[in-house]
ChimeraX commands (.cxc) that place a marker at each C-alpha (Angstrom):
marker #1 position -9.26,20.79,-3.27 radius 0.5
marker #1 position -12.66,20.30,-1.55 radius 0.5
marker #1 position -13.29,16.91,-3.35 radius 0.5
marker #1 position -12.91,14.09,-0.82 radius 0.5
marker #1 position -9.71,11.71,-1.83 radius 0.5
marker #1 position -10.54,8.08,-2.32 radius 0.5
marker #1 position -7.52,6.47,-1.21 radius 0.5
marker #1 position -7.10,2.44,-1.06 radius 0.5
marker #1 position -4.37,0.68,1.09 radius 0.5
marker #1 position -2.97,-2.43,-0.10 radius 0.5
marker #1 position -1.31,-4.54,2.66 radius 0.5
marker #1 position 1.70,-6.79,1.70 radius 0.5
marker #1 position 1.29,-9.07,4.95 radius 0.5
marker #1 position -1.27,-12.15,5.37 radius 0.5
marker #1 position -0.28,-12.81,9.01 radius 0.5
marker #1 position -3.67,-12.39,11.45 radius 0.5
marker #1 position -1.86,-10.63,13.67 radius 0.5
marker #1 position 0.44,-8.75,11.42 radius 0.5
marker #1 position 1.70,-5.29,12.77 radius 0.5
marker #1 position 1.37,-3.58,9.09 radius 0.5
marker #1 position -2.65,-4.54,8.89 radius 0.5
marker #1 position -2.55,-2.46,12.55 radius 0.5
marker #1 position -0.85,0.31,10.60 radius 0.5
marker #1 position -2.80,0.74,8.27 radius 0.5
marker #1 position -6.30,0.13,10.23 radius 0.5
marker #1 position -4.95,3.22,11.46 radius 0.5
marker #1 position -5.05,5.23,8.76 radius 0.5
marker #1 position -8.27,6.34,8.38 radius 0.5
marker #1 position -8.09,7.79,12.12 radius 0.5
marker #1 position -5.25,10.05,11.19 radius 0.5
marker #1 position -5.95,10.73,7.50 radius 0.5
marker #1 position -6.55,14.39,6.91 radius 0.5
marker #1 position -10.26,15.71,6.46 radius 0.5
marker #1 position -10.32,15.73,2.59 radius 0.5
marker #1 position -9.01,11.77,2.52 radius 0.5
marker #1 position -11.05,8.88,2.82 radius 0.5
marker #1 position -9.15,5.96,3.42 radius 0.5
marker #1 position -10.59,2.43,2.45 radius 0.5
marker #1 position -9.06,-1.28,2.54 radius 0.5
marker #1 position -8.15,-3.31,-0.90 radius 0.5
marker #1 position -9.53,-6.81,-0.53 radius 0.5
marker #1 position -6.97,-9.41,0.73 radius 0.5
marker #1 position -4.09,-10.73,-1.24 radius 0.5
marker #1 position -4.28,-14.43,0.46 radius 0.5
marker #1 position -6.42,-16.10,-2.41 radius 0.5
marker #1 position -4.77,-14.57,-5.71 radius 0.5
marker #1 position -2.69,-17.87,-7.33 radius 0.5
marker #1 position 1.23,-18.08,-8.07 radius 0.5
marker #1 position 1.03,-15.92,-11.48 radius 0.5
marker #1 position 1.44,-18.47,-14.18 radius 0.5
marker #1 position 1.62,-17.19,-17.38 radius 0.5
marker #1 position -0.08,-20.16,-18.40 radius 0.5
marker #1 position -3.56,-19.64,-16.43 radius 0.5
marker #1 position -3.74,-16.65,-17.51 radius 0.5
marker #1 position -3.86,-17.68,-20.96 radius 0.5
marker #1 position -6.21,-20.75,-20.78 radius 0.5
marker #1 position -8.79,-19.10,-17.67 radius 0.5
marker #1 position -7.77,-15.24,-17.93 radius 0.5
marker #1 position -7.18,-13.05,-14.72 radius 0.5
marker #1 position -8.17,-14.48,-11.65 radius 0.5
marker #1 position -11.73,-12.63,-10.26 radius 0.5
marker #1 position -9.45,-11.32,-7.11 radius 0.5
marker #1 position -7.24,-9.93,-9.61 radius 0.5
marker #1 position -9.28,-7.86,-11.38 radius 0.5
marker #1 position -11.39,-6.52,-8.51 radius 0.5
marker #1 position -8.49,-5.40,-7.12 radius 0.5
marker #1 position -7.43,-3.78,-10.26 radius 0.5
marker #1 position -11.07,-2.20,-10.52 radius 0.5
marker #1 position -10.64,-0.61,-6.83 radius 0.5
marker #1 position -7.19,0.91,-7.63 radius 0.5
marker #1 position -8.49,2.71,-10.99 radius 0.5
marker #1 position -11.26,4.23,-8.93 radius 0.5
marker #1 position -8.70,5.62,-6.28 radius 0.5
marker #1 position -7.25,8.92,-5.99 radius 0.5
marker #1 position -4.22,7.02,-4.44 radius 0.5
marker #1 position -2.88,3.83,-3.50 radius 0.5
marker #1 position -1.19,3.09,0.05 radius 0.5
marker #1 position 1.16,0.08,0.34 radius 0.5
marker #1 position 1.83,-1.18,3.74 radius 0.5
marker #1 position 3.81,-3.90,4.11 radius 0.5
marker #1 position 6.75,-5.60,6.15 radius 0.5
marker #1 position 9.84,-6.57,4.72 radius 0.5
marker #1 position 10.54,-10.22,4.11 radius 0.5
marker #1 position 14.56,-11.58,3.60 radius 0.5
marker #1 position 15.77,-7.98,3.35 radius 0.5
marker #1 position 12.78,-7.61,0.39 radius 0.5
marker #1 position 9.36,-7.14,-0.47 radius 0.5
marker #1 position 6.94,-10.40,0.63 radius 0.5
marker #1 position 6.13,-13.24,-1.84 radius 0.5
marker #1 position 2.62,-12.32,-1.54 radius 0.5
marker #1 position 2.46,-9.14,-2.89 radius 0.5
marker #1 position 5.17,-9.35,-5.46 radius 0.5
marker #1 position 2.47,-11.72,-6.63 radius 0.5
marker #1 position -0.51,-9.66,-6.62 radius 0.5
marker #1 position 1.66,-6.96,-8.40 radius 0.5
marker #1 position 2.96,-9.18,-11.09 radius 0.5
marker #1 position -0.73,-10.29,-11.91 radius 0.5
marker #1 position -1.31,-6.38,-12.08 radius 0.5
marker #1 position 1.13,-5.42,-13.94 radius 0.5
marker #1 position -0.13,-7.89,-16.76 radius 0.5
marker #1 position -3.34,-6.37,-17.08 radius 0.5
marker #1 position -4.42,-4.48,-20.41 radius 0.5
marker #1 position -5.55,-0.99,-18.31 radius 0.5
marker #1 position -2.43,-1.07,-16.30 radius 0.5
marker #1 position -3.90,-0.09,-12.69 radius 0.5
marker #1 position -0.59,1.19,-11.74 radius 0.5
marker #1 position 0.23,3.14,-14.32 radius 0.5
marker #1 position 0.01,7.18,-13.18 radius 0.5
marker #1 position -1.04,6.48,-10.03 radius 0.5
marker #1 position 0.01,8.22,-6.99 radius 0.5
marker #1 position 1.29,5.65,-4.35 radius 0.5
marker #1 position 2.71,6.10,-0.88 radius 0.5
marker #1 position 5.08,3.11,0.84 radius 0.5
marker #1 position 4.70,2.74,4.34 radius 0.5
marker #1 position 6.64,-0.16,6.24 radius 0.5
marker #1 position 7.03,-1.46,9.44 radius 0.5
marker #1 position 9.03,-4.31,11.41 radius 0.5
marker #1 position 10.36,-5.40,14.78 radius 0.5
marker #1 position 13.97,-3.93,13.57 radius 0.5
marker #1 position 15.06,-0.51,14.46 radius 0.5
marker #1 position 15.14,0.24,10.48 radius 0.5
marker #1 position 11.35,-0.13,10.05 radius 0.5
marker #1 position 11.50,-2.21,6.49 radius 0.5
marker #1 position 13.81,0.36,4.81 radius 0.5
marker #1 position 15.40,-2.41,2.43 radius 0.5
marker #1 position 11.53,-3.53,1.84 radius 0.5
marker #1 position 10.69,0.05,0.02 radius 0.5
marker #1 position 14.08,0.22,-1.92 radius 0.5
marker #1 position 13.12,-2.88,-3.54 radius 0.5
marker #1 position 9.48,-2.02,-4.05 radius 0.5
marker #1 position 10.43,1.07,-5.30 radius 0.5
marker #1 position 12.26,-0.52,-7.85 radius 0.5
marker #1 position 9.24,-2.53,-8.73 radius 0.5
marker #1 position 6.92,0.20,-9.44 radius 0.5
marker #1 position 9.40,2.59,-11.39 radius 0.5
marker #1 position 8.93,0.24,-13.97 radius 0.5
marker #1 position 5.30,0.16,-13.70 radius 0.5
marker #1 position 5.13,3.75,-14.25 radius 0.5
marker #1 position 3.29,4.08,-10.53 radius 0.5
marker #1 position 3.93,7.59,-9.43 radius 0.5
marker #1 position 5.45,6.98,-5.76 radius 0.5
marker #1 position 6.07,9.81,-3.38 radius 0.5
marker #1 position 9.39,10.66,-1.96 radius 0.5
marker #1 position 8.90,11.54,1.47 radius 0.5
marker #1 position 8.48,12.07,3.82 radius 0.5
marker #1 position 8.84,8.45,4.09 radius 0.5
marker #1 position 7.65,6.36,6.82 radius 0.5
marker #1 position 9.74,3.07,8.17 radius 0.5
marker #1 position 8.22,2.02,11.41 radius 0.5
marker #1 position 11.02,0.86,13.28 radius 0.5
marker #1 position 10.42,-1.00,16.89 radius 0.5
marker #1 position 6.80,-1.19,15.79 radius 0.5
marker #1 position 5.45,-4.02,18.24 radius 0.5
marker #1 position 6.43,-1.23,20.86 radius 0.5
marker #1 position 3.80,1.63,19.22 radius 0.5
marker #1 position 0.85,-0.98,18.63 radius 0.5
marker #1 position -2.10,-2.10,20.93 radius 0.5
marker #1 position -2.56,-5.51,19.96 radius 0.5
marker #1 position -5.88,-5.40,21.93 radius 0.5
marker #1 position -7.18,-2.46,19.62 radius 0.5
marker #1 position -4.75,-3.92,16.92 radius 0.5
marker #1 position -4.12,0.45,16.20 radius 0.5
marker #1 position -0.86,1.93,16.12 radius 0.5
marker #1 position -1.21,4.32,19.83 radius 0.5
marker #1 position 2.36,5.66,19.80 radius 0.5
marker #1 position 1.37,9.53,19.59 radius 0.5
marker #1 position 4.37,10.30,17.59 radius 0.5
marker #1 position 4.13,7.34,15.51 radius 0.5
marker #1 position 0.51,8.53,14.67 radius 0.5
marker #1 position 1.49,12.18,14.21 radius 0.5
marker #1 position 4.14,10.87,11.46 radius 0.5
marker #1 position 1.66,8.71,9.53 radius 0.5
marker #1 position -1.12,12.02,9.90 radius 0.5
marker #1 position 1.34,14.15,8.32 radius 0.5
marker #1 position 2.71,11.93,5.99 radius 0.5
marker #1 position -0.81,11.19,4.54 radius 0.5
marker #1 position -1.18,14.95,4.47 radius 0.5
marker #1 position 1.81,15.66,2.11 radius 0.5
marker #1 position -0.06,12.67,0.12 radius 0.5
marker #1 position -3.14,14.49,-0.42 radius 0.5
marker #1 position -1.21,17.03,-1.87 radius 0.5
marker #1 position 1.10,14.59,-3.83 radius 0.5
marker #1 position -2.18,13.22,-5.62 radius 0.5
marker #1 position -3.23,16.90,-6.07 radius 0.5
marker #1 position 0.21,17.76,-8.06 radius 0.5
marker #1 position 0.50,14.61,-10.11 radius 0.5
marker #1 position -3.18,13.80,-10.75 radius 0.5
marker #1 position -4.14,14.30,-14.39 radius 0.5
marker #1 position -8.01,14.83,-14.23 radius 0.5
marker #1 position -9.58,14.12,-17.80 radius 0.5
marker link #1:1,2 radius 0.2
marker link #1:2,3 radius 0.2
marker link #1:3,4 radius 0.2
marker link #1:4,5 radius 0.2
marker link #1:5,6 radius 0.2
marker link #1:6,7 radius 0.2
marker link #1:7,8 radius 0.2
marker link #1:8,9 radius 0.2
marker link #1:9,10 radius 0.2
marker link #1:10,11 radius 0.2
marker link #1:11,12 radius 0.2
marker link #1:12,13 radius 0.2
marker link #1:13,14 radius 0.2
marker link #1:14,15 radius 0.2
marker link #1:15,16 radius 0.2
marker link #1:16,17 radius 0.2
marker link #1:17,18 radius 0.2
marker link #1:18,19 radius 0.2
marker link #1:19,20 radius 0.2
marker link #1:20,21 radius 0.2
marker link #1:21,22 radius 0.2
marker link #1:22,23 radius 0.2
marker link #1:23,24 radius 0.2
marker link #1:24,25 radius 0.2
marker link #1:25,26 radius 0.2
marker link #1:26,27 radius 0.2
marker link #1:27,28 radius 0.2
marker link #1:28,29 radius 0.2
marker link #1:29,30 radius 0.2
marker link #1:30,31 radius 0.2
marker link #1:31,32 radius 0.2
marker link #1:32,33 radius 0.2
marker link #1:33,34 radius 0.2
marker link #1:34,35 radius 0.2
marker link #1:35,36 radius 0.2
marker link #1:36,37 radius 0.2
marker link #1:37,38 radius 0.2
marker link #1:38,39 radius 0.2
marker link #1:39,40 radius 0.2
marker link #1:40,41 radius 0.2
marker link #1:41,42 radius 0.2
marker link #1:42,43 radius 0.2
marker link #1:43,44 radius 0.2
marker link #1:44,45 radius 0.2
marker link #1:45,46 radius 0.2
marker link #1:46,47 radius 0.2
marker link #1:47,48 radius 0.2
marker link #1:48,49 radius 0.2
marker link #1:49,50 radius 0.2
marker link #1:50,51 radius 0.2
marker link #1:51,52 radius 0.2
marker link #1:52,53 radius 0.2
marker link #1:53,54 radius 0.2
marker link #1:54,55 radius 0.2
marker link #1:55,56 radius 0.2
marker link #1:56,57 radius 0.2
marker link #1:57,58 radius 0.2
marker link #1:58,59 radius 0.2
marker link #1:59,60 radius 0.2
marker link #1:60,61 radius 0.2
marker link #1:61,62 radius 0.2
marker link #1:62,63 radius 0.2
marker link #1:63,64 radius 0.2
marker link #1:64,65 radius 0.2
marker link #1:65,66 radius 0.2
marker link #1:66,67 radius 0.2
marker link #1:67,68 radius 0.2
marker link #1:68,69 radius 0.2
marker link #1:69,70 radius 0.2
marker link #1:70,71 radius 0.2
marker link #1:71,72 radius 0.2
marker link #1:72,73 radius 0.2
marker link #1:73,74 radius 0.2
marker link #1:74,75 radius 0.2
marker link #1:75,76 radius 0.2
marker link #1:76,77 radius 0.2
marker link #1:77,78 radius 0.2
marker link #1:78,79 radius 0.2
marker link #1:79,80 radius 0.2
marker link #1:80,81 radius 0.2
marker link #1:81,82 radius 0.2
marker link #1:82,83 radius 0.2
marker link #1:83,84 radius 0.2
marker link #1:84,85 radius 0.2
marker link #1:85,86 radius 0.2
marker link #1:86,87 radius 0.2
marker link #1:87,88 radius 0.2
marker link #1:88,89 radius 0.2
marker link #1:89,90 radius 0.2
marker link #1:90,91 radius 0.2
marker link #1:91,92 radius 0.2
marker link #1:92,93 radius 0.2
marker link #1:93,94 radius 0.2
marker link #1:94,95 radius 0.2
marker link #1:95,96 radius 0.2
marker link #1:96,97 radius 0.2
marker link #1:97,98 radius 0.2
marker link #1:98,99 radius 0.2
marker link #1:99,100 radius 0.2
marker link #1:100,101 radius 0.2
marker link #1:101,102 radius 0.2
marker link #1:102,103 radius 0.2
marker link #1:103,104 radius 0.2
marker link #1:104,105 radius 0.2
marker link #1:105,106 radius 0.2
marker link #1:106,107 radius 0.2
marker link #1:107,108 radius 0.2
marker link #1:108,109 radius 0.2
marker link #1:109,110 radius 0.2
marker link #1:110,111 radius 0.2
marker link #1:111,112 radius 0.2
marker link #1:112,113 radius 0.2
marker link #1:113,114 radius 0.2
marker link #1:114,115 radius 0.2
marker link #1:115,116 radius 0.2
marker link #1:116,117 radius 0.2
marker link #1:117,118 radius 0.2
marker link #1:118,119 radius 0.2
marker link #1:119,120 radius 0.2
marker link #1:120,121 radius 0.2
marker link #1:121,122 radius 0.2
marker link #1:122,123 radius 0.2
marker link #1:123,124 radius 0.2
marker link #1:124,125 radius 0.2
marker link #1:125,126 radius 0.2
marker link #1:126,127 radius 0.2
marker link #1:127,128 radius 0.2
marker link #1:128,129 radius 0.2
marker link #1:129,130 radius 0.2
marker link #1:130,131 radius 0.2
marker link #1:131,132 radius 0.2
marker link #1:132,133 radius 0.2
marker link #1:133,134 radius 0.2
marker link #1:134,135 radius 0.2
marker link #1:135,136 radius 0.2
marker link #1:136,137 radius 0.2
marker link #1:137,138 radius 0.2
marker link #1:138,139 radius 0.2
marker link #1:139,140 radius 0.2
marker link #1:140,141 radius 0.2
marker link #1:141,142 radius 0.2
marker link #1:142,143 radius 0.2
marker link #1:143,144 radius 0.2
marker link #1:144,145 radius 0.2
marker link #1:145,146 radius 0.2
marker link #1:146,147 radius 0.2
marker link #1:147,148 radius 0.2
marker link #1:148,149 radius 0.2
marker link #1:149,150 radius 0.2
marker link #1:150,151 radius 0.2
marker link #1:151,152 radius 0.2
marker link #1:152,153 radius 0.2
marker link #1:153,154 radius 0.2
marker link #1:154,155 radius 0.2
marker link #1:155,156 radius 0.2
marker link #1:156,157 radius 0.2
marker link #1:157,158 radius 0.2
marker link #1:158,159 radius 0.2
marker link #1:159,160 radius 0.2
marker link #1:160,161 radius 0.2
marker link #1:161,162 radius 0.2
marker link #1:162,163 radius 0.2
marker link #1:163,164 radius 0.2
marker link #1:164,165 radius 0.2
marker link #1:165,166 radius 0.2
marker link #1:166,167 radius 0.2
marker link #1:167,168 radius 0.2
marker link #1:168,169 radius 0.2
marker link #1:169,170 radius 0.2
marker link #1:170,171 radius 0.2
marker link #1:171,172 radius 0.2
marker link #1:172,173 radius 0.2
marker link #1:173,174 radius 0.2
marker link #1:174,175 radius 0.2
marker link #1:175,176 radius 0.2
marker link #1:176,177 radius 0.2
marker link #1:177,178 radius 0.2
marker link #1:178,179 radius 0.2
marker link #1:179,180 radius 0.2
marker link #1:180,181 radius 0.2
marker link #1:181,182 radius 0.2
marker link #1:182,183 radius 0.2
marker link #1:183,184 radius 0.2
marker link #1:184,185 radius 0.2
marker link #1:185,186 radius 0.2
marker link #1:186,187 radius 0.2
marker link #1:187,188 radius 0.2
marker link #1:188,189 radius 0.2
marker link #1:189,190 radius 0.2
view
């Protein structure tokens, strides 16, 4: 495939200093040549979905620019921590606004979970649940090789705020690697 992948990540965590936002500022650095790999606007300013705004003022602007971004991509990148043994408030939100859209965004789209906490299990409960969450939105999520960033204030440099554990990297470069040719196998070009 010589076409270069448009791939968005869409991070879970609204913390300033969160240790998922330094994963996936990393991303692009490891990425393989054919993927390009871009940041989804913040979820911080999309409401509580209430079924009730979005009948009397529609989807909210954020909403729907996100959607936009994620129908251009190739492939969507979640990163995200794990909240309460689960996946944060905030972006069960921003998916449950999604998921109410007409052109479901989700819908056949490759997506890759990557999580990350101060634990030694790296978020692992986190992408069971979200996994769970996105069957049901038809999203096409890869397998594996999965990547649970265990110990992950250990592997960061919070002055660079980039992941500099070597093998940490060399697990995210391949892992976005067997994504490019995830989105090659289950993209349906038109």
């Amino acid at each position: 495939m010589s076409e270069t992948l448009k791939v968005v990540t869409l991070l879970g965590s609204l913390r300033k200093g969160s240790f998922n936002a330094m994963v996936a500022r990393t991303l692009p650095q490891v990425a393989p040549s054919n993927m390009a790999v871009n940041p989804l606007p913040s979820i911080a300013d999309i409401p509580l979905y209430n079924a009730d705004i979005q009948e009397e003022q529609g989807f909210p602007a954020t909403v729907n620019a996100l959607a936009e971004q994620i129908r251009l991509a190739d492939g969507l990148v979640i990163v995200t921590p794990e909240y309460n043994y689960s996946v944060p408030g905030g972006l069960k939100n921003a998916i449950d606004w999604l998921s109410r859209l007409p052109d479901q965004p989700l819908a056949g789209k490759p997506v890759l979970i990557q999580t990350s906490s101060m634990g030694v299990i790296g978020g692992a409960r986190c992408q069971y649940h979200l996994r769970q969450i996105l069957v049901f939105l038809d999203a096409m999520v890869m397998n594996k090789p999965e990547f649970m960033g265990g110990v992950i204030q250990n592997k960061i440099d919070p002055e660079s705020g980039e992941v500099i554990d070597q093998a940490t990297r060399d697990h995210l470069g391949g892992q976005l690697t067997a994504f490019a040719d995830y989105i090659a196998r289950v993209s349906i070009k038109a």
